[in-house]
Every structure is written in structure tokens, then in C-alpha cells.
N, C-alpha and C positions, 0 to 999 in steps of 0.2 A: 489806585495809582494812575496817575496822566497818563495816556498813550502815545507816543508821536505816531506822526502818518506815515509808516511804514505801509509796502506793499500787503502787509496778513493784514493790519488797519484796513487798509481799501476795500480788502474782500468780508472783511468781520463787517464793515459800513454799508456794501453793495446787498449783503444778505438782510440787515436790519432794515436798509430802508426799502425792501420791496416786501417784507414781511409789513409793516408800517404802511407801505401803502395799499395790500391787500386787507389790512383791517379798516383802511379806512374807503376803500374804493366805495363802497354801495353810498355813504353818504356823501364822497365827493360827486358822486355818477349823480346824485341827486338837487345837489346845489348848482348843478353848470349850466348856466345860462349865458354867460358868452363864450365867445360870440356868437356862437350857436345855440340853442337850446337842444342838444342830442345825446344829453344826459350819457357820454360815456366817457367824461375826462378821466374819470377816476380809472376806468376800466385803463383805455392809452396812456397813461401814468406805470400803470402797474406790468400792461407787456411790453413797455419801453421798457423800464427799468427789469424788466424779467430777461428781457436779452442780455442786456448791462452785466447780469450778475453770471448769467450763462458765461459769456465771455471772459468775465476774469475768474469765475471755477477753470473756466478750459486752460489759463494760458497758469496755472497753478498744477495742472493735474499733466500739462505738456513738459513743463521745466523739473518735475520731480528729482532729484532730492532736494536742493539748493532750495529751489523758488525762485521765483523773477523778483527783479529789482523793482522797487517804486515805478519810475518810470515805466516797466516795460506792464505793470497790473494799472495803472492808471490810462494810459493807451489804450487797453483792453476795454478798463471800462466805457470810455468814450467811444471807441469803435463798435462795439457791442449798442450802445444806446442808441447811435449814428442808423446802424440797418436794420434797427427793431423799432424805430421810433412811431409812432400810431398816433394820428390827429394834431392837431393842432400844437395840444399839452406835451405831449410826448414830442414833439416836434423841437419845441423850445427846452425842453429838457435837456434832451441829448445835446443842443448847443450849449448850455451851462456847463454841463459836465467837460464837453471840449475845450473850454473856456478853463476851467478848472487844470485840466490835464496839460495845456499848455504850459504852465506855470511848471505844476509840480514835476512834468517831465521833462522840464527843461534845462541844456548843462549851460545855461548863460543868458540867452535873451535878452528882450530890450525890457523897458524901463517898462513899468503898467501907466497907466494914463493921469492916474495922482502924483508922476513924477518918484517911485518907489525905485530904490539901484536894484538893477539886476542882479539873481541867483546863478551862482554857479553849483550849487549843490542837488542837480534831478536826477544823480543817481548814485548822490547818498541815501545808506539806510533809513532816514527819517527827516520830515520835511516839518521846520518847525514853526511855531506859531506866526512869525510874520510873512513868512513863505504861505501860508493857509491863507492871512487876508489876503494875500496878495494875488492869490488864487481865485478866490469868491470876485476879487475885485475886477479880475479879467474874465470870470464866468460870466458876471451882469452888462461886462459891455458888449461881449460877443452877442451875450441876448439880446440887445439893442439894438446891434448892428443885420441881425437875420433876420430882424422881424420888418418889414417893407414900410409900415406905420404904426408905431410904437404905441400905442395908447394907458395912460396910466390907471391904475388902480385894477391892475393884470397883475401876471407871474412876475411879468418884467419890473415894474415897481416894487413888488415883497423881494425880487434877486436885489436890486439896489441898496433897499435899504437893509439888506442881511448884507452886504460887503460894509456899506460905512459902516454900521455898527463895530463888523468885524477889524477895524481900522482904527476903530476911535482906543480900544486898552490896549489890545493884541502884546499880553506879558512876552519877549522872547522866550521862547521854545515851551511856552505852555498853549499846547492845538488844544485841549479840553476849552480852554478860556476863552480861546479865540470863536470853537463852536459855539459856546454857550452864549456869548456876545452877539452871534449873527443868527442864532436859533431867534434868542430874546428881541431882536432888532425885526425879525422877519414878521413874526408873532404880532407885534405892534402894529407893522404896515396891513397887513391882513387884516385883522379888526378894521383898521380904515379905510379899506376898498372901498364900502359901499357909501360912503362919502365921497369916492372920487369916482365911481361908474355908477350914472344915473340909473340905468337895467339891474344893478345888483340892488341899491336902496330900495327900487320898487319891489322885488319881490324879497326883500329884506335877507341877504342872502351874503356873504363873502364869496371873493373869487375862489372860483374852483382849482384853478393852475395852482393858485396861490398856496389855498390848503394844500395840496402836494406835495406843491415844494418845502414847505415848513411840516411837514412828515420826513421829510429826506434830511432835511437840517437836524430834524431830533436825531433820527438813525444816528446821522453823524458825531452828535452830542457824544449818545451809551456807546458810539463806538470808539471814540479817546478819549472818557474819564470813567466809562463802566456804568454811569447813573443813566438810567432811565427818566426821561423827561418825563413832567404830568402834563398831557396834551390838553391844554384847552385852548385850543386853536380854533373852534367851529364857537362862532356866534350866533349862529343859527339852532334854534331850537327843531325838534323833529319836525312840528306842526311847520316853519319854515319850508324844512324837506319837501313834505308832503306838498305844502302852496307848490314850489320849485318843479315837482313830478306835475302837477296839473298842470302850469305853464308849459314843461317841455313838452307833455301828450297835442296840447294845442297848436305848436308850432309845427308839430309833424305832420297836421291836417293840411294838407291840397288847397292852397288861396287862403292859408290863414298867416299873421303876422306877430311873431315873438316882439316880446314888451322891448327888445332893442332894435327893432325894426327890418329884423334880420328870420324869414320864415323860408316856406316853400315859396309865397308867393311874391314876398317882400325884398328875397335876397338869391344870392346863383342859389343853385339847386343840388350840384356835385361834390364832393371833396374829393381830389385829386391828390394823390400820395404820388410818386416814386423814387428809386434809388437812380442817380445819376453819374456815368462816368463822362467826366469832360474837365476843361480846364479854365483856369479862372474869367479868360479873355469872353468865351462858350458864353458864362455863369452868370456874367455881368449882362450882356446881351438878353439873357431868357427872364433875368429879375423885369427888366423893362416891360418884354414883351408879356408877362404873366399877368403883371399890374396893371394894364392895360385890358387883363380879360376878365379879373375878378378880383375878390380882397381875401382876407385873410392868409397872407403871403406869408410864406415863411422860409428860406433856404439856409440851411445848413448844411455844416461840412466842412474839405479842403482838401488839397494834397492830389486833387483830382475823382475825390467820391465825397457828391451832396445829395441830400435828402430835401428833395422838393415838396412839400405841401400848399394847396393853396384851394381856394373856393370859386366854380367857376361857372357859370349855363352852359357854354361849351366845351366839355373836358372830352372830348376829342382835340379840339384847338393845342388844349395843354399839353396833351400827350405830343403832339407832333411839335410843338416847341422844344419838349423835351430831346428830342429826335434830328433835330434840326445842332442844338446846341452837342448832344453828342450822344450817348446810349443811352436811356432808359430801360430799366427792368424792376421787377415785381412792382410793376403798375398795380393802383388798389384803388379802385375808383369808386364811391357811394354815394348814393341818391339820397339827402337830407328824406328820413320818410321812408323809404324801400325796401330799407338794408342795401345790401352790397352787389353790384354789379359788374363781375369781373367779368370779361371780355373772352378768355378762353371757355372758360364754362356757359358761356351764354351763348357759343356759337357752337357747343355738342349737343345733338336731339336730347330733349328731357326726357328722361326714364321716369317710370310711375314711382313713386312713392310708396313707402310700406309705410304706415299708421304709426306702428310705435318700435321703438328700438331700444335694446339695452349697450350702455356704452360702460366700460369696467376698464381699471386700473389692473393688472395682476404682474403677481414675482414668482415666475416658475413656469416652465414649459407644460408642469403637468394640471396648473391653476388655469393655465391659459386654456388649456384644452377642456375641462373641464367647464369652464365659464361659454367657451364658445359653442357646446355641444346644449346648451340653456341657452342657445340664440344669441347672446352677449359679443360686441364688439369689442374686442380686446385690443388694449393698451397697455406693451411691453414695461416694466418697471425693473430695475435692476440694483443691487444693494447700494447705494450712493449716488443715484443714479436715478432723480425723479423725474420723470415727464414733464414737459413744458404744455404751457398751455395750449401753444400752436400745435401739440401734438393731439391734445383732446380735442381741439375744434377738429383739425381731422380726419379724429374717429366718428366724429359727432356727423361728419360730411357723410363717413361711409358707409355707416351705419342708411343713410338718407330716407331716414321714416322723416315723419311730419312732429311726431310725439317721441322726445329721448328721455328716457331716465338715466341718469348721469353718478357711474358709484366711484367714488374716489377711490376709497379700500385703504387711507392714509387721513391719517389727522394731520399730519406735515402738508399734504397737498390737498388742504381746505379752501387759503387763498384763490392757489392758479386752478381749480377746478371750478371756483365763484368766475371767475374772471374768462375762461372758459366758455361758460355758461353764459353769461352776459352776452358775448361776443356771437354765438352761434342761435341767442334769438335774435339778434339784431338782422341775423341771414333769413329770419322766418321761420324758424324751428323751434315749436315751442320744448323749453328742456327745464324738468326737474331734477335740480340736484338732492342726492340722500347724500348725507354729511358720515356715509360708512367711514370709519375708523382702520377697519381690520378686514382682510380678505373673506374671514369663517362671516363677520355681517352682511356680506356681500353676498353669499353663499346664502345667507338667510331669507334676504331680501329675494332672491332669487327663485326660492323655494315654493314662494308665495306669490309670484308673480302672474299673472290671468292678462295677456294682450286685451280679450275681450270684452273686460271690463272699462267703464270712464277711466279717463286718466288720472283721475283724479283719485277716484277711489283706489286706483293699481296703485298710486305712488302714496295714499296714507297708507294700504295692507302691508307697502314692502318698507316703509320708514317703519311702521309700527313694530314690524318682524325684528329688522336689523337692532334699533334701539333697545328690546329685548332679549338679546344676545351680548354676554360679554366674551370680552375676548382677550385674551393672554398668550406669550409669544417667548418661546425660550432663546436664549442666545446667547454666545460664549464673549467673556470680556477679552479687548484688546491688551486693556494695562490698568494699573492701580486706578482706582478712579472713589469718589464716593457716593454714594445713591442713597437712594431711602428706604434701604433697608441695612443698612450700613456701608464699610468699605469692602470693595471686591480687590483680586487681584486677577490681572492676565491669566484667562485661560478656565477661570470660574465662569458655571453655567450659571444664567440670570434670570430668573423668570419673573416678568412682569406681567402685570393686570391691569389693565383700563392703561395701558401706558407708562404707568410705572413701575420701579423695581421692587419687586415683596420679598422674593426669596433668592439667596445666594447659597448656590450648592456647588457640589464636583463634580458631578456626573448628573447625566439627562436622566436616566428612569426617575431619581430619585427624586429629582428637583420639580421634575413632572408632575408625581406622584403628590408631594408638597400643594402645589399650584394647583389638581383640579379637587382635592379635598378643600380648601380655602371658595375655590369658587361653586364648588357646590352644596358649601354649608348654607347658603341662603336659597337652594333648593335649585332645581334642574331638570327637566323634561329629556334633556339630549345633548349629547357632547361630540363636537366635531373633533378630530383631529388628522390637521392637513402635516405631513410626513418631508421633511426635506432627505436628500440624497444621505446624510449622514445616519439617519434613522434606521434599522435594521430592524427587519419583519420580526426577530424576537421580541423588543423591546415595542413594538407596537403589541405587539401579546399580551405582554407585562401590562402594557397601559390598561387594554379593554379589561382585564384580569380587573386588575384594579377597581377598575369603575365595578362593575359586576359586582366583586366582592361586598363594596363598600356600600355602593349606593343601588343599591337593588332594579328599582324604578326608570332607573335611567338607562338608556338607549345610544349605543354607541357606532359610530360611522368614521368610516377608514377614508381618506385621499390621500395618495403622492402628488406630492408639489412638483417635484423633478429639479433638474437642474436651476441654478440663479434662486429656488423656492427659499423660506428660513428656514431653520433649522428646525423647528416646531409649533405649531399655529392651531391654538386650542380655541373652542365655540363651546359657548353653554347658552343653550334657550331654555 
């Protein structure tokens, strides 16, 4: 059934489409050759929009019981993408969505620039199909308007032609129709970039913004008609990829020149980020003065908070524009080539380096302590409650070995852990992620871990470990729900394996007991079991009992998780 774009739409949309651009980051990070060749649009795509979605969880989890109105989760989102936004991509993002948000948060407004009448409905429950064109259609001009020199067969072209499209049916108050209109429209212009950017035809590639943004559009799709789009949005075949990654390594060499004429030695050298408070009079003043020092300009924003980006040789000059027009802060300033050169860490004494570092996700006072007593850089996680990825980079800072093994401990946080990762070699840190699942993998990897060893071989010994461990995790249901193992109801224990639900019981021994015979029928060496505060030392009894009884062979190990832990956190190697 059609959705309208109610406030839970925005947040059902903000979560699909950063999931959507987490699957698709490593192949957009690999197509991006404008303007830049620094292969990390996908990455700035994805902690743009990871801010975005932070902010409208917050302003959902601040308003509890009601919820906010459309208007006040669409603000969110916009605001949220505004002081998260990264690079260039991420730059013009966050103005689309502003763009967006104007519309659908507005109690009246002027007309859109296609001569469309004004809405008075931004904070009715639901914004309907031609409120949505008319939205997209004020997202691509604002994109227009931020960017210093527009160039086509970018983001900015694929945002145009997903508003006309979204223009051309647009049923009243069918938003499914309307997305699926400016998904299909976007989709089209994509494919044609590299018709219209000589640097993409050459390395036979589509715009990288562009694939993004037409990941966001599909989000938007399954998030007001339910349907999952089939993405074939990449024109590029891998062996493209792979060209695209040789081009970008070239560009990053000292005196060499990307196929758009834009290198270390061919173009500025810097990319200069920050958050700006000043006022529009300030704003106009610094667009001048910026374009004057380099290209790829981009300002975003209003209301008195913009998001300056731009490409410079002297981003000292920029900073002090920014200074001059009004406050600058979380200045981010990177050397095409270098990684990143932030300015307070560069002027504290370098401390040595440790060689290699483990950086771990954990839920529980008593996992944390455990993990960090194995040397492990621990990274708080809390039931509903996952870590962002600025929080792994970080751990990844404080950890400050040269070599990080990087354990997620969550199949949910695969994305922003890749994304992560990406981001903290860009600083010079080489990091291998292990794609752990579950805490008890983590524990395994762990187990088997030898500093001493290459890196290489440390991080096959501890994938190999964790991969051969499954892991299963009890937990009580909230409310009637279905699974696949049939229907539960509130307050039934759940126990699932590899992630999903096998057994529905009513009580923990039992369900337990259920769960580690299932997973030890395909055989077992040793059975972790990490204890949350609700677990009581008889029934961990009962369990070892169990295991012993049954399975002879097998080897059983106690932990408390402690407080925030789960309820029950089973490992079989």
C-alpha cells in the first residue's frame, strides 16, 4: 500500500537510503573521478547521510510518545546532513535535502521556480504527491545555486532531471508514483553522464555523486510503496572499477595529472571543509573571495549556519576568509595525496606509534573489560544504540598503532564499520576490517590473536577463528511479532542462530538448552557463554550441566557481560 511522506516515511527513507549507500559505497569510492580522483565519494555520501539519519533518530527519540511532525523530522534531516556533510558529494547532498526540506516544511511559501502555487500543508501529517515534485524540484535548484560553477553530467544534472521527471505524472497524493518517476528519470540521466563529462567517457565510468544520489532516490522509492527497486544504476562493469582505482592511485602521485586535468600537480592541492556561522550579507562576500582562490566551491546552508567546501593551494587563505566573514569551526582540511591534516593534531608532539591495535565494538561493562584486558580498544554499544562511524575512527585514532584490526561485533554495523575503515586509511593507518557478526567472534578472533606475527597472517588466523564460530543470542520479545520460526508473543524468550530466530520458548534455561543442542549437532570443540545481569549463577549451572551431560567433548567457558550486556551470548568453535 502507497505511503505518504509522513515524518516515520522520512525516517523509514533516511535509514534505507544510508543502508543503500553503505552497499554501494566501495563501488561508488571506485568510479569517482571528478572532480577529483580521491576515490572517496561513496565513503562522504555515506557519513553525510549517517549524520542525516543520526539526527532524525535523535529528534524521534527526543519527542517520544507523539513524534514530531513532518516538518520538524525533515528539518532534522537537513540539519543533520548540513554538519555531517564530507567532500564535495556530501557537500551537495546536504543542499538537496535542504532543498527538499524547504518545501515539505513549509506552512506556505512562495511559488517553486516552474511557477507551482504554494503549499500550506508542512505540517500536515502527510505531504502528497505533488508537494514531493515540488520538493525534488526546489532540491535541484538549490543544488544549482551552491555550487560556484555548475557543470553538467554531475549530481547536479541526475538532481534535475529526477525533479522534471518527478513533474511530468506526479498522480495527486500518490508519493510511491512520484518517487518512482524521479528514481526512473535519475537513472536515465546517469547512464548519460558519460556522454556529457569528457573525464567520465574516458575512463568509461558514470558520475560517482550521481550513482548516490540515485541510491537515495531508490531508498525513497521502498520507503512510500514498500517495493525494493532492482538497482542497475552502474554502467560500469568491475574491470571499469578497477581501470577507475588505477586512475585514482595515479592522481595521488606528486607532479602527476588526472585524466580531467585535475591532480597534485595539475590542480590546488587542499580540500578545505568547514561549518560557518555568519550571515548571508558575510556569505556572499566569502563565495567571491573563495572562487578567486580555487574551484570546486561549494556553500551550503542558511539561516545563519553554512557548510563551506571548496579546493584550494592555499587553505590557510580559506580558513581566514572564513574568519573574516564570521566563525569557522570543525575545520577539516586534506592534502589530495596525504590524508588529512588537521591543524590541532599537527601542532601536539608526535607520540611513537604501537605497530598494531585491536579496535572492538562491545555491549556490556563486563565485555568491555574483558575485550580491553586482550589489549582491545573498546567501542561502547548500547541496545538501540549503534555507534557511528566518527565514533570508530576515533577508537581507530586512540588505539594509534600503524596496523588496526577493526571487529564490528554486529552484522547491522557492516556498512559504518566499511565506511570507518576507509576513512582512517585515508589518515595513514593501515586497517583490516573482520566482518565479526557477534561479540562470542570477536572473543575468538581474539583468542588467536599473535601482535608478532605479519599482519597479514594475524588478520587471516583471527578471520579464520571468528568465521568458525557460530553464534546465537537469547532475547525476550517485545510484542506479537512473526519470525521464522513461527509467531512469538511479548515476553517469549527467542533464540536465534546466525541471526535468526529458531527457537521460541518461555523461559531462558530451556530455550538455551534447545539452542546449544541445535548448534552442536554439527559438532563443537567449545562453547562460550557470555551471561547478561538477568542470568543467575544457577542457571549458568544448568547450562555447563548441560553441555557436559550431552556433549561430552566439549569445553565450556563462563563470562559476564554486566550491565547494557544481552541477555545471552552463546559461541561454538
Amino acid at each position: 500500500m502507497p505511503q505518504n511522506l509522513d515524518a516515520v516515511a522520512i525516517r523509514t527513507w533516511s535509514a534505507l537510503a544510508l543502508d543503500a549507500l553503505g552497499q554501494a559505497r566501495e563501488e561508488i569510492d571506485a568510479i569517482n573521478v571528478y572532480p577529483v580522483a580521491d576515490a572517496d565519494t561513496g565513503t562522504n555520501l555515506y557519513l553525510t547521510m549517517e549524520s542525516a539519519t543520526q539526527a532524525v533518530d535523535a529528534v524521534f527519540a527526543g519527542l517520544e510518545p507523539a513524534g514530531p511532525t513532518r516538518a520538524e523530522a525533515v528539518r532534522a534531516l537537513a540539519h543533520g546532513a548540513l554538519i555531517g556533510a564530507r567532500g564535495n558529494s556530501g557537500t551537495i547532498l546536504a543542499q538537496l535535502l535542504r532543498g527538499m526540506a524547504q518545501v515539505l516544511a513549509d506552512d506556505g511559501g512562495a511559488p517553486d521556480s516552474e511557477g507551482g502555487a504554494p503549499h500550506a500543508d508542512g505540517d500536515a501529517p502527510h505531504a502528497d504527491g505533488e508537494l514531493l515534485a515540488r520538493a525534488l524540484r526546489r532540491a535541484a535548484d538549490a543544488g544549482y545555486q551552491a555550487v560556484a560553477h555548475p557543470v553538467e553530467g554531475t549530481v547536479l544534472t541526475v538532481a534535475r532531471a529526477a525533479a522534471r521527471a518527478a513533474g511530468a505524472g506526479r498522480p495527486a497524493g500518490d508519493c510511491g508514483a512520484v518517487a518512482r518517476a524521479a528514481y526512473d528519470g535519475a537513472r536515465a540521466a546517469l547512464a548519460a553522464t558519460p556522454d556529457q563529462l569528457a573525464v567520465l567517457g574516458r575512463a568509461g565510468v558514470v558520475d560517482a555523486g550521481g550513482r548516490g544520489l540515485v541510491a537515495v532516490l531508490g531508498a525513497l522509492v521502498e520507503a512510500l510503496s514498500g517495493q525494493s527497486v532492482v538497482d542497475r544504476t552502474s554502467t560500469a562493469p568491475r574491470s571499469a572499477w578497477a581501470h577507475a582505482r588505477v586512475e585514482t592511485a595515479q592522481c595521488a602521485v606528486p607532479g602527476t595529472e588526472c585524466a580531467d586535468g585535475v591532480g597534485t600537480g595539475a590542480g590546488p592541492a587542499f580540500e578545505v571543509i568547514y561549518l560557518l556561522e555568519a550571515d548571508d550579507a558575510a556569505v556572499a562576500r566569502l563565495r567571491t573571495r573563495l572562487d578567486g582562490l580555487g574551484d570546486s566551491l561549494v556553500v551550503v546552508g542558511g539561516d545563519g549556519l553554512w557548510n563551506v567546501h571548496v579546493h584550494v593551494d592555499d587553505a590557510g587563505a580559506a580558513v581566514e576568509a572564513g574568519v573574516e566573514a564570521g566563525r569557522p569551526y570543525r575545520i577539516r582540511i586534506t592534502h589530495f595525496g596525504l590524508g588529512d591534516a588537521h591543524a590541532v593534531r599537527a601542532a601536539q608532539p608526535p607520540r611513537e606509534r604501537a605497530q598494531r591495535g585491536i579496535v572492538a565494538v562491545v555491549r556490556g561493562e563486563g565485555l568491555g573489560g574483558l575485550y580491553a584486558e586482550a589489549g582491545a580498544t573498546t567501542v561502547p554499544a548500547r541496545a538501540g544504540e549503534p555507534p557511528a562511524s566518527g565514533e570508530l575512527v576515533d577508537a581507530v585514532r586512540r588505539a594509534h598503532a600503524r596496523e588496526v584490526v577493526l571487529l564490528p561485533n554486529d552484522a547491522e554495523l557492516r556498512h559504518t564499520a566499511a565506511a570507518a575503515a576507509e576513512q582512517a586509511r585515508s589518515e595513514g593507518v593501515r586497517v583490516a576490517l573482520i566482518p565479526t557478526r557477534s561479540p562470542v567472534q570477536g572473543i575468538a578472533a581474539l583468542a588467536v590473536h599473535e601482535p608478532e606475527r605479519r599482519f597479514d597472517e594475524d588478520v587471516v588466523a583471527m578471520t579464520s577463528a571468528a568465521g568458525a564460530t557460530r553464534y546465537a543470542e537469547l532475547a525476550v520479545a517485545e510484542r506479537q511479532s512473526w519470525t521464522t520460526a513461527g509467531i512469538c508473543q511479548a515476553g517469549d524468550v527467542l533464540g536465534l542462530i546466525d541471526g535468526d530466530v529458531a527457537v521460541i520458548g518461555a523461559e531462558v534455561p530451556a530455550t538455551a538448552a534447545v539452542v546449544l543442542d541445535r548448534m552442536l549437532a554439527a559438532g563443537g570443540e567449545m562453547v562460550t557463554l557470555v551471561l547478561g545481569e538477568e542470568v543467575s549463577d544457577e542457571v549458568a549451572e544448568r547450562l555447563q550441566k548441560h553441555v557436559r551431560d550431552g556433549h561430552l567433548a566439549v569445553d565450556t567457558v563462563l563470562y559476564r557481560g554486566g550491565p547494557q550486556s544481552a541477555l545471552l551470548l552463546i559461541g561454538v568453535e
